[in-house]
Backbone as JSON Lines, residues from 0, in Angstrom:
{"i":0,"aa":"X","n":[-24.33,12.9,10.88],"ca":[-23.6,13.37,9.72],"c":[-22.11,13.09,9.89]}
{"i":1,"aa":"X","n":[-21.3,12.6,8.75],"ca":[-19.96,12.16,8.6],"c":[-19.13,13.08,7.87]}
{"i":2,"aa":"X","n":[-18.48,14.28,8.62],"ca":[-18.04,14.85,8.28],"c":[-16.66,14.57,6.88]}
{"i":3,"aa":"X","n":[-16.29,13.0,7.67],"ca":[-14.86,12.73,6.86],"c":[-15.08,11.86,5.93]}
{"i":4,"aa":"X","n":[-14.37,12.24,4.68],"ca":[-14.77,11.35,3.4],"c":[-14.51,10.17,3.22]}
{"i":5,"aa":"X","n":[-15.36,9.72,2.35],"ca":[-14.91,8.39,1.88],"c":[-13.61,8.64,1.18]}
{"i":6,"aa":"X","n":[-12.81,7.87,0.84],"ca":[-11.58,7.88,-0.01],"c":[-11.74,6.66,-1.05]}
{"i":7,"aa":"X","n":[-11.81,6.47,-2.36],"ca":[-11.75,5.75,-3.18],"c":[-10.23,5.87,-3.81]}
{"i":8,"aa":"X","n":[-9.6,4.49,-3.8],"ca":[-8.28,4.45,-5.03],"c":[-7.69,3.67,-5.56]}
{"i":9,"aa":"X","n":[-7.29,4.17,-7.18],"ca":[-6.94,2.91,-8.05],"c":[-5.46,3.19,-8.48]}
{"i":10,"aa":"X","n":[-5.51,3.14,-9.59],"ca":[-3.83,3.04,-9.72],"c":[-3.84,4.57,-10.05]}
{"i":11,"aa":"X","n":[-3.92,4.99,-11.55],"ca":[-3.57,6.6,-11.66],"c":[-5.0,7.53,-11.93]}
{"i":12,"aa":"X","n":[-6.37,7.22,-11.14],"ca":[-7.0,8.01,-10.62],"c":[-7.41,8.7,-12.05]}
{"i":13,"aa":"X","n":[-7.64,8.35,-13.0],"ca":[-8.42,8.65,-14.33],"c":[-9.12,7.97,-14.61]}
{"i":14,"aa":"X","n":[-10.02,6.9,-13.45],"ca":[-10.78,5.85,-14.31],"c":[-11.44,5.66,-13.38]}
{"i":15,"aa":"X","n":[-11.29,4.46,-12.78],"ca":[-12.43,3.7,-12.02],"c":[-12.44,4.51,-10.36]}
{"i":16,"aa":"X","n":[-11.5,5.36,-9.95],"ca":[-11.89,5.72,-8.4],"c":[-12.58,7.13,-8.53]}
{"i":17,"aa":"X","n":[-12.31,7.84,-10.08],"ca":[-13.28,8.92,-9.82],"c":[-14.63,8.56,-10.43]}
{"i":18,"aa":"X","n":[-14.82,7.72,-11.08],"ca":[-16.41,7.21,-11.49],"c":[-16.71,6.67,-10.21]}
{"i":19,"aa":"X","n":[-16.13,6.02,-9.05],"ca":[-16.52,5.54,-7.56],"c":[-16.74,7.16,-6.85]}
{"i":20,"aa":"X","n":[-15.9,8.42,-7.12],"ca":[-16.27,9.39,-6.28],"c":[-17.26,10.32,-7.05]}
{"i":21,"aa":"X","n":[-17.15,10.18,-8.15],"ca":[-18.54,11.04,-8.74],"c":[-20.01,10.16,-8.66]}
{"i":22,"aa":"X","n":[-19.86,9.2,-8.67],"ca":[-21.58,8.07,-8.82],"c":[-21.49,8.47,-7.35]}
{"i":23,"aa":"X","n":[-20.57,8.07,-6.33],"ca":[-20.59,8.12,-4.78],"c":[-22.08,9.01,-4.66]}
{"i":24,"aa":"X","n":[-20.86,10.54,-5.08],"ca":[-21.02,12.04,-4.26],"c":[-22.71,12.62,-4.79]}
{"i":25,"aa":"X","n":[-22.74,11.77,-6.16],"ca":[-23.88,12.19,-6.65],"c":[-25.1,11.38,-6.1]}
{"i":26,"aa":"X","n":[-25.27,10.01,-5.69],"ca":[-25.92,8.86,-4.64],"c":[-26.09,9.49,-3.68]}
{"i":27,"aa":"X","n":[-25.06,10.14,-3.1],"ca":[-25.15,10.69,-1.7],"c":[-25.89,12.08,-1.06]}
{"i":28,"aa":"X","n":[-25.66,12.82,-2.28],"ca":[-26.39,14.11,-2.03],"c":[-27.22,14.53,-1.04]}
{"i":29,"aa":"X","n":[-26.95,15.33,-0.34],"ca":[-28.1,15.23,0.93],"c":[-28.0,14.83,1.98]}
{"i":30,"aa":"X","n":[-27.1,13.82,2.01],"ca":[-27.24,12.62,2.88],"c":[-26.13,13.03,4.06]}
{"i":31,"aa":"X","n":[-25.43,14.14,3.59],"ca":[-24.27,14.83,4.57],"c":[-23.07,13.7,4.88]}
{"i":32,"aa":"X","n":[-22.9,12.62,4.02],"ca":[-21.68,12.07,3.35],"c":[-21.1,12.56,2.14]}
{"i":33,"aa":"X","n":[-19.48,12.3,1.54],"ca":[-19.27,12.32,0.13],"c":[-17.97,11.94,0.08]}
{"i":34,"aa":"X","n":[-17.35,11.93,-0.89],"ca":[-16.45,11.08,-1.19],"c":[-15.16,11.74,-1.87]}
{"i":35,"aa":"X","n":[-13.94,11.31,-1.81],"ca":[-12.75,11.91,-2.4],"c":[-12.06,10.65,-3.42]}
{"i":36,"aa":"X","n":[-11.34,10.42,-4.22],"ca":[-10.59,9.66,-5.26],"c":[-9.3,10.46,-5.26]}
{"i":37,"aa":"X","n":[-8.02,9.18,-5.37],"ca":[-6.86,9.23,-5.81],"c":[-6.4,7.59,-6.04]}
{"i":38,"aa":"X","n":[-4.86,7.84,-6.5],"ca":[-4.5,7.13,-7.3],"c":[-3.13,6.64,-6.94]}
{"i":39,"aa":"X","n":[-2.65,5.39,-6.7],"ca":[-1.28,4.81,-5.81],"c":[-0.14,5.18,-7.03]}
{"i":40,"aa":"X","n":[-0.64,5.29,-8.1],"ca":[0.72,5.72,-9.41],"c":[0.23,7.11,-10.23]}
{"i":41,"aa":"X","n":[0.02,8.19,-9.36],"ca":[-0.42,9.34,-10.22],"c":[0.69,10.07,-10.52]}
{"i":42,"aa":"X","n":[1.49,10.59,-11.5],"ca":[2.5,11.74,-11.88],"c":[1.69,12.64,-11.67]}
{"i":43,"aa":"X","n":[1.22,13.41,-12.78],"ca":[0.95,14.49,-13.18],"c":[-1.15,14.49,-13.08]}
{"i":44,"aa":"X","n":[-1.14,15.74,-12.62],"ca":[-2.67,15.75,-12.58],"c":[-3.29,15.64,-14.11]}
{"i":45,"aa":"X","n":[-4.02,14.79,-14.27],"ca":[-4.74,14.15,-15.68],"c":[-6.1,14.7,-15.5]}
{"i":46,"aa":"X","n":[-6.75,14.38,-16.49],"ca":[-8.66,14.22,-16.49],"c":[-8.8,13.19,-16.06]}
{"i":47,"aa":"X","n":[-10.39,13.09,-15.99],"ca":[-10.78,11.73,-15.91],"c":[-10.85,11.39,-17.79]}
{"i":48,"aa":"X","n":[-10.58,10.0,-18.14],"ca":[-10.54,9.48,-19.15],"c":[-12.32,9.97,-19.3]}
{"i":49,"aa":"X","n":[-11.93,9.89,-20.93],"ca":[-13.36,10.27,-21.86],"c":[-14.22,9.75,-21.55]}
{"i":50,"aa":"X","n":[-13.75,7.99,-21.53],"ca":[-15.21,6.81,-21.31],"c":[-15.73,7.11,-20.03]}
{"i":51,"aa":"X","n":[-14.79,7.67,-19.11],"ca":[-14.96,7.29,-17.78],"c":[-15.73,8.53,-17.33]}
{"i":52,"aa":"X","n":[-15.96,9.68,-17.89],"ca":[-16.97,10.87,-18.05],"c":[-18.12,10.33,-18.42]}
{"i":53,"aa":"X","n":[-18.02,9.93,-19.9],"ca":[-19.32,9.24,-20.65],"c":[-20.19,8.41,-19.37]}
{"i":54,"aa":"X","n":[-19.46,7.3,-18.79],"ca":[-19.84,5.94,-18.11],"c":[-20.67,6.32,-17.06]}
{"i":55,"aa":"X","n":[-20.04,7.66,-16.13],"ca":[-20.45,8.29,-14.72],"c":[-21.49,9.18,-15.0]}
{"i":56,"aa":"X","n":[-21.63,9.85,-16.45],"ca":[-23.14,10.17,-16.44],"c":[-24.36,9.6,-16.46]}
{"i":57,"aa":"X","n":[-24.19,8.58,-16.62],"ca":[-25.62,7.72,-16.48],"c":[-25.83,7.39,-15.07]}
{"i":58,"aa":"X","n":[-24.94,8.13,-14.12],"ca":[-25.27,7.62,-12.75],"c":[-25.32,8.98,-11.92]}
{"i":59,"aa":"X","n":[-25.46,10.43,-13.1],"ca":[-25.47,11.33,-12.69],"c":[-24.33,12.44,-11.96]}
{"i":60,"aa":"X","n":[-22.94,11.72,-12.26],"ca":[-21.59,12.32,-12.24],"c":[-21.39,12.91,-13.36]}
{"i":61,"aa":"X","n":[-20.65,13.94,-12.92],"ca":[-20.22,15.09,-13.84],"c":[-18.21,15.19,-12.9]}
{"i":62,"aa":"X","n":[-17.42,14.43,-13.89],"ca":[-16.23,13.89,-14.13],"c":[-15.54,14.95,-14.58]}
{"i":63,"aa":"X","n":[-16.11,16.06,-15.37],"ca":[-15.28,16.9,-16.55],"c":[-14.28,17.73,-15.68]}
{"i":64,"aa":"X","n":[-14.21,18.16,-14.56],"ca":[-13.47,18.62,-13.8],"c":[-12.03,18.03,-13.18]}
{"i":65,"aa":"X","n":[-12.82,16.79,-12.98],"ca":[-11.66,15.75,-11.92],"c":[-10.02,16.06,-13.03]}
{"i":66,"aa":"X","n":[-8.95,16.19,-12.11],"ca":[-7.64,15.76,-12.1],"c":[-7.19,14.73,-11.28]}
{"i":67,"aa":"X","n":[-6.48,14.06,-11.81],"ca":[-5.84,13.37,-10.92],"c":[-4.66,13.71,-10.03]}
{"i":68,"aa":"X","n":[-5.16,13.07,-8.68],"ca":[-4.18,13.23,-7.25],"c":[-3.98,12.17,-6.82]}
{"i":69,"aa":"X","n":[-2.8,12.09,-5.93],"ca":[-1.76,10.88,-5.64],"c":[-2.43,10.72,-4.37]}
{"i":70,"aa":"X","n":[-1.93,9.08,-3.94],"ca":[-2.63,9.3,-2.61],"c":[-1.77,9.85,-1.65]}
{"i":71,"aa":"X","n":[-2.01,10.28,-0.29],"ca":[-1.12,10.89,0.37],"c":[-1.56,10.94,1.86]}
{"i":72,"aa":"X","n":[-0.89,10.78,2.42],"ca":[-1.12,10.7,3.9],"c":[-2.2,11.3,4.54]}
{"i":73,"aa":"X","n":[-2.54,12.42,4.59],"ca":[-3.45,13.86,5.28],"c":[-4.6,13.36,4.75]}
{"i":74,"aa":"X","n":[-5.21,12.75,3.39],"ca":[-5.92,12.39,2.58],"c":[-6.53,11.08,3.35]}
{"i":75,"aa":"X","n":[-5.07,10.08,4.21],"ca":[-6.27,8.82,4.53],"c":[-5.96,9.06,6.57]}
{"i":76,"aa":"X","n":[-5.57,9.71,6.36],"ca":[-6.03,10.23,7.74],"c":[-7.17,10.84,8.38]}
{"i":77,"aa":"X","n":[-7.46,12.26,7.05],"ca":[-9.06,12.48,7.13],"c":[-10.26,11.51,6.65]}
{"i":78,"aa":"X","n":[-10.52,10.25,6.52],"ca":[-10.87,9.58,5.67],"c":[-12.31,8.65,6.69]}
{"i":79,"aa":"X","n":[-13.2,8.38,6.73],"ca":[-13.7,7.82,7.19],"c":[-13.64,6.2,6.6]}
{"i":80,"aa":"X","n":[-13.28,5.88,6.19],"ca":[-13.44,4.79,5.02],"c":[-12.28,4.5,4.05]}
{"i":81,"aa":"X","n":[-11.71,3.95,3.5],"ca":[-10.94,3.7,1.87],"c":[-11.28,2.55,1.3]}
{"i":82,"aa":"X","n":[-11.74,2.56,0.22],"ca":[-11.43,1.5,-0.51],"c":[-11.25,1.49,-1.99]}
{"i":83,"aa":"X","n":[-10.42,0.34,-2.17],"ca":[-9.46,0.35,-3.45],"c":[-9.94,-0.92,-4.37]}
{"i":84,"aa":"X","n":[-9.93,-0.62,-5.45],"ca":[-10.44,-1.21,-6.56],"c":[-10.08,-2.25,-6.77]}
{"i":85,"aa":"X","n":[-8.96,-2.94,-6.27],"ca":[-8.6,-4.2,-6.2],"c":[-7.49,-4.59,-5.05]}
{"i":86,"aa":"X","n":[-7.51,-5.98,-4.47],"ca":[-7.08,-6.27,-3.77],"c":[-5.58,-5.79,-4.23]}
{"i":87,"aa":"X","n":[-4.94,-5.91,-5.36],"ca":[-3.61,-5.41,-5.1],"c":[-3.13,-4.0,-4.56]}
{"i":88,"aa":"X","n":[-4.3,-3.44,-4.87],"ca":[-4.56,-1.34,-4.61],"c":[-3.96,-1.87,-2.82]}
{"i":89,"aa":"X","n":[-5.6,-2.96,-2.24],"ca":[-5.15,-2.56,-0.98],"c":[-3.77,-3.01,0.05]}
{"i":90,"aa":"X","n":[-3.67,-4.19,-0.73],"ca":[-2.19,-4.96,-0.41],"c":[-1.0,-3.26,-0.41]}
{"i":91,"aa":"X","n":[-0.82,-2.43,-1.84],"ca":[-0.17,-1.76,-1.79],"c":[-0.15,-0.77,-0.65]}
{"i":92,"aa":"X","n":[-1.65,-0.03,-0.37],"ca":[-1.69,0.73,0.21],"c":[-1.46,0.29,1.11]}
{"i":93,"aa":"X","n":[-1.87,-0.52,2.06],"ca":[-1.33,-1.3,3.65],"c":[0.04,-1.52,3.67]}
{"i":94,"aa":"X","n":[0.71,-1.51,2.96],"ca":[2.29,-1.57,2.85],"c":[2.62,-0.16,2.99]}
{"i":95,"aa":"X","n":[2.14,1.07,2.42],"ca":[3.03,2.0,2.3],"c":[2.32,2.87,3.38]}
{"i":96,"aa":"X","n":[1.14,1.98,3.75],"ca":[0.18,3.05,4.91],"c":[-0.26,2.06,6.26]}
{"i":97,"aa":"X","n":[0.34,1.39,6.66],"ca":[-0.21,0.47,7.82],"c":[-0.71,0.96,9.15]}
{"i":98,"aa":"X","n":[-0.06,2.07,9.19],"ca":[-1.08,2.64,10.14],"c":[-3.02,2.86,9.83]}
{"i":99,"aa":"X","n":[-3.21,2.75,8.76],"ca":[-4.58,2.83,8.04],"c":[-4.94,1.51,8.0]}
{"i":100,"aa":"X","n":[-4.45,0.19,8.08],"ca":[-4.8,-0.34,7.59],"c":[-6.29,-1.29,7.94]}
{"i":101,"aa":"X","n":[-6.63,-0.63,9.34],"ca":[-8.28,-1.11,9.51],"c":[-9.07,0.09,8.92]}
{"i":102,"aa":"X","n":[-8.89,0.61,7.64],"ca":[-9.99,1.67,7.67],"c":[-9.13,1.46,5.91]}
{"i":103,"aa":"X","n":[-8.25,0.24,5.14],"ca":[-8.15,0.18,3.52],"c":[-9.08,-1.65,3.73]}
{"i":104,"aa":"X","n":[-10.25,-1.35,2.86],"ca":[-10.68,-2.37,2.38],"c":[-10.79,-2.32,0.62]}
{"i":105,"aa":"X","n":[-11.42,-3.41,-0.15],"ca":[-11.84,-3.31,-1.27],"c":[-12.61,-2.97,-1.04]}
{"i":106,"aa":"X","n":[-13.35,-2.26,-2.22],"ca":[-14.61,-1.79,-2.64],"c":[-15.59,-2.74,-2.27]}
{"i":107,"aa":"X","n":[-15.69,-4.03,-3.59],"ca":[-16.68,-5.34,-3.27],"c":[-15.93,-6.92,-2.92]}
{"i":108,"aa":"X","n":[-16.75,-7.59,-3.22],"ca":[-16.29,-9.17,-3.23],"c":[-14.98,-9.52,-4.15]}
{"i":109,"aa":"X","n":[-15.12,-8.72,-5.4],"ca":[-13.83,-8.92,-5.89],"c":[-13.33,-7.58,-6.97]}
{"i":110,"aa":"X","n":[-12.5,-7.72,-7.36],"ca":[-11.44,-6.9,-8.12],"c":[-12.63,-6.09,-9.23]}
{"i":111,"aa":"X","n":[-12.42,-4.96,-9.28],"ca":[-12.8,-3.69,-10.3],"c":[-11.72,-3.86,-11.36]}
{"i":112,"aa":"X","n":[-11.95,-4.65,-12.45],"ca":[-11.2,-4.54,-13.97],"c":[-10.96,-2.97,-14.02]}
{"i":113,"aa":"X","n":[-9.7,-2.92,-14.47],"ca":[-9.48,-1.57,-15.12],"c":[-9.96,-1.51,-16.39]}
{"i":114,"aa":"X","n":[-10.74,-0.34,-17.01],"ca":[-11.11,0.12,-18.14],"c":[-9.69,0.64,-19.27]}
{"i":115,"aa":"X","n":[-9.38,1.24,-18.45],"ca":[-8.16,2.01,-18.83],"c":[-7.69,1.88,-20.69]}
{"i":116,"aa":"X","n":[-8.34,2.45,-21.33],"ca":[-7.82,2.4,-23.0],"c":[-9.26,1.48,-23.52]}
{"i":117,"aa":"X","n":[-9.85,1.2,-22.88],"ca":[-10.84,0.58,-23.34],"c":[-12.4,0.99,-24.19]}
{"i":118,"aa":"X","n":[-13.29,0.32,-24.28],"ca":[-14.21,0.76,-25.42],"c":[-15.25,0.94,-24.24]}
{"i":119,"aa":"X","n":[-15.95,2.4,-24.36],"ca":[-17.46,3.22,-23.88],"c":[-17.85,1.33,-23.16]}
{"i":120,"aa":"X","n":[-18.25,0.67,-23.43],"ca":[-18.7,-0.48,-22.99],"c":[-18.33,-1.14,-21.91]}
{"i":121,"aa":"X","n":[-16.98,-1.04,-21.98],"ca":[-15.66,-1.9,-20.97],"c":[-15.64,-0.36,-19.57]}
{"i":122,"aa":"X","n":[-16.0,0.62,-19.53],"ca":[-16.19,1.54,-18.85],"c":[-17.77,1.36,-18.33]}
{"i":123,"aa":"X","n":[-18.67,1.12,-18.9],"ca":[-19.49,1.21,-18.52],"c":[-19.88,-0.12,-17.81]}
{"i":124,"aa":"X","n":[-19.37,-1.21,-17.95],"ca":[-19.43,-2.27,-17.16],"c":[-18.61,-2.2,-15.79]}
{"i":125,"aa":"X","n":[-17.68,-1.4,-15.54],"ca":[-16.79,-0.92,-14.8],"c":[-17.68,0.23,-13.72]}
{"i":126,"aa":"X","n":[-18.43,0.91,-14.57],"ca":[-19.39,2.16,-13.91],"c":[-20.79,1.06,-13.12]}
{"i":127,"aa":"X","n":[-20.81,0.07,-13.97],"ca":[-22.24,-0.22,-13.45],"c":[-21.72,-1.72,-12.03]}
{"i":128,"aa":"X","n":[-20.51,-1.84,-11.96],"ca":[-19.86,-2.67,-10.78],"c":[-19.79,-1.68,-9.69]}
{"i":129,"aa":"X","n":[-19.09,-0.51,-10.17],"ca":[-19.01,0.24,-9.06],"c":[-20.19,1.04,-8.45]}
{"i":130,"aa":"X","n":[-21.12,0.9,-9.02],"ca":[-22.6,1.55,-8.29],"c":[-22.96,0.34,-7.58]}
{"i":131,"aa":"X","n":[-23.12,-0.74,-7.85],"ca":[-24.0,-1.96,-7.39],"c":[-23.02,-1.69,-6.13]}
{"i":132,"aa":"X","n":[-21.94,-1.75,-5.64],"ca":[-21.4,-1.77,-4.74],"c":[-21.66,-0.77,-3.78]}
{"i":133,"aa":"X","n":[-21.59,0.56,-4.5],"ca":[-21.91,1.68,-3.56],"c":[-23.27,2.06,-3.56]}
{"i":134,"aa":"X","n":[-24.1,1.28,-4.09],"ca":[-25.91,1.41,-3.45],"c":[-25.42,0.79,-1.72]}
{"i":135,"aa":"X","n":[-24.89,-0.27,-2.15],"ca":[-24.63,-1.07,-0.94],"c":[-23.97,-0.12,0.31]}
{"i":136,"aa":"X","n":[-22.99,0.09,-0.27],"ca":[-21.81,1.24,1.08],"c":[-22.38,2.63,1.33]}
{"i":137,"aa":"X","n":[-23.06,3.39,0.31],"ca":[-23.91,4.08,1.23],"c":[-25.28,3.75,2.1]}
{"i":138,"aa":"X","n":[-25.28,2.87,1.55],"ca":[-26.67,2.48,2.76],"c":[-26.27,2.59,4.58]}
{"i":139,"aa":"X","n":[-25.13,1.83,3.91],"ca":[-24.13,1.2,5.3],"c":[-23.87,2.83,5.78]}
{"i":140,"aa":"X","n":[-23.47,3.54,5.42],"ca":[-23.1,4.77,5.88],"c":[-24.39,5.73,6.56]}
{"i":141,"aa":"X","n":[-25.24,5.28,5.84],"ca":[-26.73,6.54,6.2],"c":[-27.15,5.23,7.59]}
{"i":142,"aa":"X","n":[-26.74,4.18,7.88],"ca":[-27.68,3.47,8.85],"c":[-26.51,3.57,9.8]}
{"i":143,"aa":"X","n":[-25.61,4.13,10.0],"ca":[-24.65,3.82,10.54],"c":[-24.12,5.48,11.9]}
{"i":144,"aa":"X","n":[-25.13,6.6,10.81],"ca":[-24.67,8.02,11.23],"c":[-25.93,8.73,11.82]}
């Protein structure tokens, strides 16, 4: 069992890293992994965007809670893992966090489009990238603990 979370993060943490920590946490159940989300440009704690509620229930996330949080040191220190939705996420974060930086990868092979203002559809293509990936990364995690 892995006590320390995954960390998922995108830019302001209303979109694509909490549909990565709600599909995660809800995949994982049981499994004595789970997952945390934030965001490299968060102000003010937000929701998760509407679509991005809608998108994560079909994968059995329940979003209606999430605010958004900034990323922050203590956060990728406890972290077993990070990864960021696109190579620029992790370029940023390895700049402002290099001590982390064998433990910030991307998510998959390539860049997670932001949804961000977009149509139920453009979210849900966004929801169904980020599961295909994390069928994959929890596997890796349950064969690994």
């Amino acid at each position: 069992m892995n006590n320390k979370p995954v960390v998922f993060v995108c830019t302001g943490n209303t979109c694509r890293s909490p549909m990565a920590e709600g599909i995660f946490n809800a995949a994982a159940a049981g499994l004595g992994i789970s997952a945390v989300s934030c965001g490299i440009s968060v102000i003010n704690a937000m929701p998760a965007a509407d679509n991005a509620i809608k998108a994560a229930l079909k994968y059995g996330a329940d979003l209606s809670a999430h605010r958004s949080k900034p990323v922050h040191e203590k956060l990728l220190k406890n972290a077993s893992g990070i990864y960021c939705m696109t190579a620029g996420h992790r370029a940023a974060l390895i700049s402002l966090y290099p001590g982390y930086a064998h433990l910030i990868k991307t998510i998959g092979d390539c860049d997670i489009e932001d949804p961000f203002g977009g149509s139920l559809a453009e979210y849900e293509r966004a929801a169904a990238r980020i599961h295909g990936y994390l069928t994959k990364l929890i596997e890796e995690y349950r064969t690994n603990t």
